[in-house]
Backbone as a chain_set.jsonl record, in Angstrom:
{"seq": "XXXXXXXXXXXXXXXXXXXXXXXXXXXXXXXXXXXXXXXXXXXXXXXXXXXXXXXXXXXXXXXXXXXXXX", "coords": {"N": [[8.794, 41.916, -5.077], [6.386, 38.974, -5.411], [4.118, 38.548, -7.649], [0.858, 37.505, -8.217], [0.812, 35.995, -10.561], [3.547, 35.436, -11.171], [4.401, 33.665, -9.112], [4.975, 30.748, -7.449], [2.885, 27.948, -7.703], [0.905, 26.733, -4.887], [-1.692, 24.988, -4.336], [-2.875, 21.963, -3.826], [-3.323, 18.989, -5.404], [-6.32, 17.475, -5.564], [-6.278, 14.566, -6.265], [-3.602, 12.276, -6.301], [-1.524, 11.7, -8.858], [-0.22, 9.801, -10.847], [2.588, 9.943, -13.558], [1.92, 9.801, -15.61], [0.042, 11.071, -16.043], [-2.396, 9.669, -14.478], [-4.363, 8.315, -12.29], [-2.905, 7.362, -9.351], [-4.22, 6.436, -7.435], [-6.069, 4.556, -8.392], [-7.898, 2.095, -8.97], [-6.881, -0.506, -10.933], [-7.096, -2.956, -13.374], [-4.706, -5.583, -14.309], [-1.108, -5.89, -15.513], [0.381, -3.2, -14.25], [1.513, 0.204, -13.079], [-0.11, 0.952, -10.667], [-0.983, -1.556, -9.739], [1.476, -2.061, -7.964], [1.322, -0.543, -6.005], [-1.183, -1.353, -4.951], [-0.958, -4.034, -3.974], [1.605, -3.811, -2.418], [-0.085, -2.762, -0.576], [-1.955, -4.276, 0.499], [-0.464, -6.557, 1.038], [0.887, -5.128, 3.487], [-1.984, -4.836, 5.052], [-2.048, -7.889, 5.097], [-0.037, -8.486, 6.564], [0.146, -6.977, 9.142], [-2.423, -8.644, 9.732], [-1.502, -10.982, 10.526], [0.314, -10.33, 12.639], [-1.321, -9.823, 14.44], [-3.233, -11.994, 15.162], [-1.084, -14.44, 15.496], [-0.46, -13.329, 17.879], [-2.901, -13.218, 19.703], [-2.389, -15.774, 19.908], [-3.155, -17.859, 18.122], [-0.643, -19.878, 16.223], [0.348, -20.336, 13.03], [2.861, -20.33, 11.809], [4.345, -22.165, 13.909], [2.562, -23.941, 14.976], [3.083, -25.649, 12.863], [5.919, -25.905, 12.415], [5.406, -27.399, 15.43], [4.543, -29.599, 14.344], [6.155, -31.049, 12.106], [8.433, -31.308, 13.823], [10.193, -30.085, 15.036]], "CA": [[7.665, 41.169, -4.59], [5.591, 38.496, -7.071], [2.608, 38.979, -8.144], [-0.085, 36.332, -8.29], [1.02, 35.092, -11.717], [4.681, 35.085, -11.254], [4.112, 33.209, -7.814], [4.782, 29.74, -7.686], [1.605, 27.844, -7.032], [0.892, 26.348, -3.621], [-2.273, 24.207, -4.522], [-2.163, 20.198, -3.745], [-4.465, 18.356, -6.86], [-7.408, 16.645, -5.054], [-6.326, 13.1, -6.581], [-2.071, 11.936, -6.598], [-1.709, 11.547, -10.17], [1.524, 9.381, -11.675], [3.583, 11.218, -14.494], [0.932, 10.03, -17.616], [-1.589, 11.74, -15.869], [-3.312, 8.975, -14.815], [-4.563, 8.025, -10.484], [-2.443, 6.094, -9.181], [-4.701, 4.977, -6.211], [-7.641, 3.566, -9.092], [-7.813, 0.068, -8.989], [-6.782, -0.804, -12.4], [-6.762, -4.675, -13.411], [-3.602, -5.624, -15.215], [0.561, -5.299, -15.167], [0.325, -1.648, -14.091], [2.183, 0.696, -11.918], [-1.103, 0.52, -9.642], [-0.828, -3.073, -9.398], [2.453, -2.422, -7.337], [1.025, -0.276, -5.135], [-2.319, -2.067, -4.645], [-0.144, -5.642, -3.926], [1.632, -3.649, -1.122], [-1.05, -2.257, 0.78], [-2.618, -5.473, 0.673], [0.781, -7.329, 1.52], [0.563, -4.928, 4.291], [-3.238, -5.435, 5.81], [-1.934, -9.387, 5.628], [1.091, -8.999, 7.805], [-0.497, -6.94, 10.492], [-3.586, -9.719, 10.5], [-0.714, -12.183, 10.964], [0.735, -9.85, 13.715], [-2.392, -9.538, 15.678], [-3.212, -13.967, 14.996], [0.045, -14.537, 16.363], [-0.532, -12.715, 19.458], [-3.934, -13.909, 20.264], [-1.913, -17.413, 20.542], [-2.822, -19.308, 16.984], [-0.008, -19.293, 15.273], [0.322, -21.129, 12.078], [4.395, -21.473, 11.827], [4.264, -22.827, 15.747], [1.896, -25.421, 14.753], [3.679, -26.106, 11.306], [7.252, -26.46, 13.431], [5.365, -28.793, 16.08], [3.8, -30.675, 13.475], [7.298, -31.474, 11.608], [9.118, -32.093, 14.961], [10.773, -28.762, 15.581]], "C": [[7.028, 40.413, -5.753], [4.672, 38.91, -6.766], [2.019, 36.873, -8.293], [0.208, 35.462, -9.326], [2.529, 34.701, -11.837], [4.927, 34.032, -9.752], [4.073, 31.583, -8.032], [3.376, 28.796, -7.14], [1.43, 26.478, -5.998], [-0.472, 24.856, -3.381], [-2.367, 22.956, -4.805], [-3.234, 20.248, -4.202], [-4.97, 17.42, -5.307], [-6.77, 15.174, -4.958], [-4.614, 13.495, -6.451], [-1.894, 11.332, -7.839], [-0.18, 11.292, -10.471], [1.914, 10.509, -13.032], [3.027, 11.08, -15.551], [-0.042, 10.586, -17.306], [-3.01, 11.008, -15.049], [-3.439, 8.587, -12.808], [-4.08, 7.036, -10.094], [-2.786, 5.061, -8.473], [-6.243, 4.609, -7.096], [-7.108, 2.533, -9.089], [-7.988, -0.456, -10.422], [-6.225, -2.283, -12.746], [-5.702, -4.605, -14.404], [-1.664, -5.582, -14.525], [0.386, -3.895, -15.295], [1.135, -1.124, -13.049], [1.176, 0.7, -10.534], [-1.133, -0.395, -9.081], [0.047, -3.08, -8.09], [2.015, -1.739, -5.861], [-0.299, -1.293, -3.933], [-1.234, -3.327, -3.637], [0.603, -5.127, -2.592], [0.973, -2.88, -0.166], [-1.888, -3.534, 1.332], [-1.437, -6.367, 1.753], [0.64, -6.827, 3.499], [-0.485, -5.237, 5.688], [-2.835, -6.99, 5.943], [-1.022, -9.686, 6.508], [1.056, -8.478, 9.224], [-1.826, -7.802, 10.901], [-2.729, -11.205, 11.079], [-0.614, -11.93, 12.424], [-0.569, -10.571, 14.597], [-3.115, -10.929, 15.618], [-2.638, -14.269, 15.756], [-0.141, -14.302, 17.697], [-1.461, -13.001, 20.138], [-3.784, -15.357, 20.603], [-2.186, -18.282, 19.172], [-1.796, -18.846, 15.87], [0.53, -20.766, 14.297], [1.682, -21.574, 11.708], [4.78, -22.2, 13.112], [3.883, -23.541, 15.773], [2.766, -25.569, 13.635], [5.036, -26.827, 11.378], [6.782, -27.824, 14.491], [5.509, -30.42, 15.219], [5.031, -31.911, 12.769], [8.62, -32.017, 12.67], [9.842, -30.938, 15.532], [10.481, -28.681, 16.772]], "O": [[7.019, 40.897, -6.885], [4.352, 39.563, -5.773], [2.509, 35.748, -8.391], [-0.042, 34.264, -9.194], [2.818, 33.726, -12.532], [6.123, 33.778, -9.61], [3.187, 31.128, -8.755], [2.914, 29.117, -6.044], [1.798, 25.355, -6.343], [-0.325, 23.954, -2.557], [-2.018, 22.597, -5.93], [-4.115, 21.045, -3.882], [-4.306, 16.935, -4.392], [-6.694, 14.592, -3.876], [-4.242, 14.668, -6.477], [-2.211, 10.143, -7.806], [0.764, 12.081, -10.413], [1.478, 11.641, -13.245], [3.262, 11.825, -16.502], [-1.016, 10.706, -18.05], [-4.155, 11.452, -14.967], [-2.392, 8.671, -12.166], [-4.528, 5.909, -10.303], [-2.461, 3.875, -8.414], [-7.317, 4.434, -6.521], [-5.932, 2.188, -9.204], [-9.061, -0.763, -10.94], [-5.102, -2.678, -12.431], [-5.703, -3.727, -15.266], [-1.237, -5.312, -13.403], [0.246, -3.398, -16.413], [1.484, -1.87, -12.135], [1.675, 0.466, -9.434], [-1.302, -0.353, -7.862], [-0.291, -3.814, -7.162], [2.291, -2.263, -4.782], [-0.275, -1.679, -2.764], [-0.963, -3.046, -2.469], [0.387, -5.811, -1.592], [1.446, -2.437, 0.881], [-2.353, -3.642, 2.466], [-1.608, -6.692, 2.928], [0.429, -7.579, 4.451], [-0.174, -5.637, 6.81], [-3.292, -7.499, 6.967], [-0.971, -10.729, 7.161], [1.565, -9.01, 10.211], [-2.295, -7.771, 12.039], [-3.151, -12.133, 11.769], [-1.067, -12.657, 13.308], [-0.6, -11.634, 15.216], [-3.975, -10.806, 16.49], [-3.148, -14.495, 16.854], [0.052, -15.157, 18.561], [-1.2, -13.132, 21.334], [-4.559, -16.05, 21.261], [-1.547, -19.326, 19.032], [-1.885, -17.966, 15.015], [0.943, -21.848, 14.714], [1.921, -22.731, 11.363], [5.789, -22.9, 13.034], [4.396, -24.384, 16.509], [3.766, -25.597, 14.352], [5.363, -27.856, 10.787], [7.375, -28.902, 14.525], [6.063, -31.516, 15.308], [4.947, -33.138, 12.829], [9.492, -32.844, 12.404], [10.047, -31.014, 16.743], [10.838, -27.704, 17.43]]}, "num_chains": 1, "name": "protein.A"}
């Protein structure tokens, strides 16, 4: 049987912390590994406001195709 100290430990850290130690969800200005994340959550929130644009009927490559003759 372990014991409390030989026991591997089961406790998830408050924050998700990259491998220098450092949070990966702070918003840190610069070329950073944050950056990459930040850039696709964002990327994200812009392609479901497209989605849900689109679907309400204005859609910006539909006019962009009329416009050019498509």
């Amino acid at each position: 049987m372990q014991t409390p100290e030989t026991r591997p430990s089961t406790d998830v850290p408050a924050v998700a912390k990259a491998y220098n130690g450092v949070d990966r969800n702070a918003f840190v200005f610069g070329l950073n590994p944050q950056a990459e994340l930040w850039n696709g959550r964002l990327a994200m929130i812009g392609f479901l406001a497209y989605l849900v644009w689109d679907l309400a009927g204005y859609s910006v490559l539909r006019d962009v195709l009329h416009f050019i003759g498509y």
